[in-house]
N, C-alpha and C positions, 0 to 999 in steps of 0.2 A: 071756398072751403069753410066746413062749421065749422065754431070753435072748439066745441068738444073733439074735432080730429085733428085738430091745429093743436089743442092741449097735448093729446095724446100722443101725438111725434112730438111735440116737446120732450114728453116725459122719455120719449124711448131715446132721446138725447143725452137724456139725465143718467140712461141705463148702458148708456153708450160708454159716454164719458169713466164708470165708474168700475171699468172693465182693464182702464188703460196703464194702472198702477200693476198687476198684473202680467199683462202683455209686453211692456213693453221690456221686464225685465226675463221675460220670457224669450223675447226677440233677443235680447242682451247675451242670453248664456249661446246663443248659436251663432251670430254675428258681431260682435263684442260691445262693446258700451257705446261707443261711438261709431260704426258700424251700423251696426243696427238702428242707432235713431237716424242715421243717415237714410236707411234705406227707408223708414217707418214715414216721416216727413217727404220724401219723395214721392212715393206711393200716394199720400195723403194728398199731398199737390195737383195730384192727379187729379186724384178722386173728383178735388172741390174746384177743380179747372171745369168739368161737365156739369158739375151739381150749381154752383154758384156764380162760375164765371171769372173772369179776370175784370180787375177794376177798373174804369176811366180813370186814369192816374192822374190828367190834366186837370180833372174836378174833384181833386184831393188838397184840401189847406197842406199847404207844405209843412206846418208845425204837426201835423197828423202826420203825414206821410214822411216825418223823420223821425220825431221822438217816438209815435206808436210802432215805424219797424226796428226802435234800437231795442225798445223796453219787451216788446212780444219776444221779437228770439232771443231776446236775455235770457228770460224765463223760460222760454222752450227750453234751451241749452240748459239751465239750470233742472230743469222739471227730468230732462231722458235723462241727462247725464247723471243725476244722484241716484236715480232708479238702478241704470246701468253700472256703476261700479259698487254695487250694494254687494256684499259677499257672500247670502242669504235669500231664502222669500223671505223668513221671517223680517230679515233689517230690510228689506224693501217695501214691505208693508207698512212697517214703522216709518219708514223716511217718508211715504206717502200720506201719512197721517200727518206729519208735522209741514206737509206743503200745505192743505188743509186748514192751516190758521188764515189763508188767507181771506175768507167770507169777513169775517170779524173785524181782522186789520184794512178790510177793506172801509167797512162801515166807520168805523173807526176816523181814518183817514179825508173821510165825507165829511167829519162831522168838523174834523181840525182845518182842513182847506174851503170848502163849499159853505161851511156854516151850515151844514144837514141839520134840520132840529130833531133833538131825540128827547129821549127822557133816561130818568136813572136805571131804568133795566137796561143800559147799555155795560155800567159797570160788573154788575154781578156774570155777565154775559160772556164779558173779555175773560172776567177771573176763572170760570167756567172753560173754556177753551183750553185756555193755557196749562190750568191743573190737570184736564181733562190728556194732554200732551204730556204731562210730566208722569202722569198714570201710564203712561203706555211705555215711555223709554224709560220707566222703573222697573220691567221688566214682571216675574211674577211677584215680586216682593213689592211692589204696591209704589208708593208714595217713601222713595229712597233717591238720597242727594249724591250717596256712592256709586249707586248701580244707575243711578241715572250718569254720572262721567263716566264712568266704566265705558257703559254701553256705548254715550256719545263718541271717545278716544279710540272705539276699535274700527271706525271709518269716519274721521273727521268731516273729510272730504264732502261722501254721502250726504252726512244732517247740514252739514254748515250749507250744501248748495240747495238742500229743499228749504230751508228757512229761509235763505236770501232768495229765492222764486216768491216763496211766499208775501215777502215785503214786493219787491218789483211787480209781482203781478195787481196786488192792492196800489201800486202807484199807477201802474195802466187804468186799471177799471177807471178810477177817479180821475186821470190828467185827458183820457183820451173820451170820455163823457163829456167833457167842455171843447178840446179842441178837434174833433172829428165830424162833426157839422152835419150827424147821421149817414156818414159813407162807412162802408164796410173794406177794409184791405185784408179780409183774413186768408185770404189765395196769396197775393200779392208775400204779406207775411211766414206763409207758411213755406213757398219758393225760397224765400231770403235764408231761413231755418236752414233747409235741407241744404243747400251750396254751402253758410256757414260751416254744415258739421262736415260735407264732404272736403272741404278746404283744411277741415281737423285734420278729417281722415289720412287726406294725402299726403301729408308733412310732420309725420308724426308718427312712431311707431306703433303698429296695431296689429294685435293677434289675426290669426287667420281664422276665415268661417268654418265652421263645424255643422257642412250643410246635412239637414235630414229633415222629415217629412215634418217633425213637431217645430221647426225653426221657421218654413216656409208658413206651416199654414195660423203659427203665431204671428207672424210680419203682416200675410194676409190680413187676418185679423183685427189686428191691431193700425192698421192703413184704413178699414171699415168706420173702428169705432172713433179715430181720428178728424176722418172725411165727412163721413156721415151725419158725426155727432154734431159738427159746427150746422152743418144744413139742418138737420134738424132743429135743429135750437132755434136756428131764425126764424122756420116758420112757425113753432111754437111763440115766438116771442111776435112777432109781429102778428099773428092772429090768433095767438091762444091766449087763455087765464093765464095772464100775468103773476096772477097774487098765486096761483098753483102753483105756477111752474117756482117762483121765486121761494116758496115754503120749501117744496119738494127738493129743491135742489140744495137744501142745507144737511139733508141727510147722505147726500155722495158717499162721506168717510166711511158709514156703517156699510153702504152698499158695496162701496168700493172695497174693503175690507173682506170681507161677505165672498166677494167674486174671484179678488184675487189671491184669497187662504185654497179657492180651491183649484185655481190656476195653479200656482204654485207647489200645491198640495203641501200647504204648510199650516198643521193648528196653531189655535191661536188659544191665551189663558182668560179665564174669565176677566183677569184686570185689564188684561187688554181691553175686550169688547167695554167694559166699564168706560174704561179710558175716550173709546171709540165715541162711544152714547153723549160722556161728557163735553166734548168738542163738535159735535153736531145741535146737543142744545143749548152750548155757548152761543154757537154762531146765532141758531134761530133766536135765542133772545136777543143778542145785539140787532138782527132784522128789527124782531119787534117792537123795540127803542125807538124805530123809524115810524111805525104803520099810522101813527100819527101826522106826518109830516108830508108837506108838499114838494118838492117830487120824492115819490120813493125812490130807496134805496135798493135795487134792484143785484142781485149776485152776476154781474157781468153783461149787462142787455149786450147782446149781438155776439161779442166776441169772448165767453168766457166760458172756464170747466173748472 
């Protein structure tokens, strides 16, 4: 394969991935919050059982093969679940933007454990992010410490589990870059997800499905750009421009944003989009802190969105 079409499945990785903030709250109003990621990670399992295969588990470091399946379906669970009890597109949009810190916190985290060398455009980078997230859950009124708790306290629930994704998953990238030894479990991982949420399901009171055509073919969907996106990525990432795909992929927030106002069919105010732009070239400046340094600091190689 060229690399130029190794890039380019990368990139439709990247367009995969940034569809699922969207869908999967989409999938949520018809099969309910936990329901629905149940069915969404099952489907997906599927998917990445033909596409990728199931792993030699005997050729897994057992520090991989426990700490990477406790911390991935943490984060799963954290990732559907805030989407899904969002009471809004708009707060899912938003919750989706504040999972989103995680490129940043991830580099970040490189730099406190690995010893990553960076330089000082790390700082302006993080400050960049964060304000960029405080502009978004300011609502239209911009850069407000009221209407930011406002917003926060009317689904605690929601933000507190995208921002703890967002730490958990910057502890994957970084703990499972050292003890994964170049194996992939992201099949393996995504099985564990799907039993976890159905083990929710079934022990646990849970609305009934509200099936219709826009339910089914958002699950569809949304099992596509789950499945898909992980296969696509690897081969993007094992034979494409790395430095593309790593650039490209710090813009997700705006795309993701972008795809799922019209999923949703929810506008959005300019200070969002502001807010939006803010935390994507937070993130790529924290990268570019790195572009000096050996090994780069790469947004998730193998197993990341």
């Amino acid at each position: 394969m060229s690399q130029k079409k190794a890039t380019l499945i990368g990139l439709i990785a990247i367009l995969l991935w940034s569809a699922i903030v969207g869908l999967i709250k989409s999938v949520s109003e018809g099969f309910g919050p936990v329901g629905g990621a149940a069915l969404i990670y099952t489907c997906s399992a599927v998917l990445l059982l033909f596409t990728v295969g199931f792993p030699k588990l005997r050729q897994f470091p057992p520090a991989y093969l426990i700490l990477g399946s406790i911390l991935f379906v943490c984060y799963e669970l954290c990732l559907s679940l805030s989407l899904g009890f969002t009471h809004t597109g708009r707060q899912a949009i938003e919750v989706g933007m504040v999972n989103y810190l995680w490129p940043g916190m991830t580099i970040l985290l490189a730099v406190i454990v690995n010893r990553q060398k960076t330089s000082l455009i790390i700082i302006p980078g993080m400050i960049l992010a964060i304000a960029g997230i405080c502009r978004v859950l300011g609502g239209d009124k911009g850069f407000s410490l009221n209407e930011m708790i406002n917003n926060i306290m009317e689904n605690p629930l929601s933000y507190g589990l995208a921002f703890s994704g967002a730490i958990i998953w910057a502890i994957y990238c970084v703990v499972t870059k050292i003890i994964a030894k170049g194996h992939n479990g992201i099949t393996l991982f995504f099985i564990l997800t799907a039993l976890t949420l159905w083990v929710k399901y079934l022990f646990s009171p849970q609305p009934e499905f509200i099936l219709s055509w826009h339910a089914w073919v958002s699950l569809l969907l949304a099992a596509i750009a789950m499945g898909f996106g992980y296969a696509a990525w690897n081969v993007g990432i094992l034979h494409g421009n790395v430095t593309v795909l790593a650039a490209a992929s710090y813009f997700i927030p705006i795309i993701s944003a972008v795809l799922a106002a019209f999923i949703l069919s929810s506008p959005l105010t300019l200070s969002f989009w502001q807010g939006s732009a803010m935390v994507s070239l937070g993130s790529l400046l924290c990268w570019w802190s790195t572009r000096s340094a050996t090994p780069k600091v790469l947004p998730a190689v193998n197993e990341s969105k």
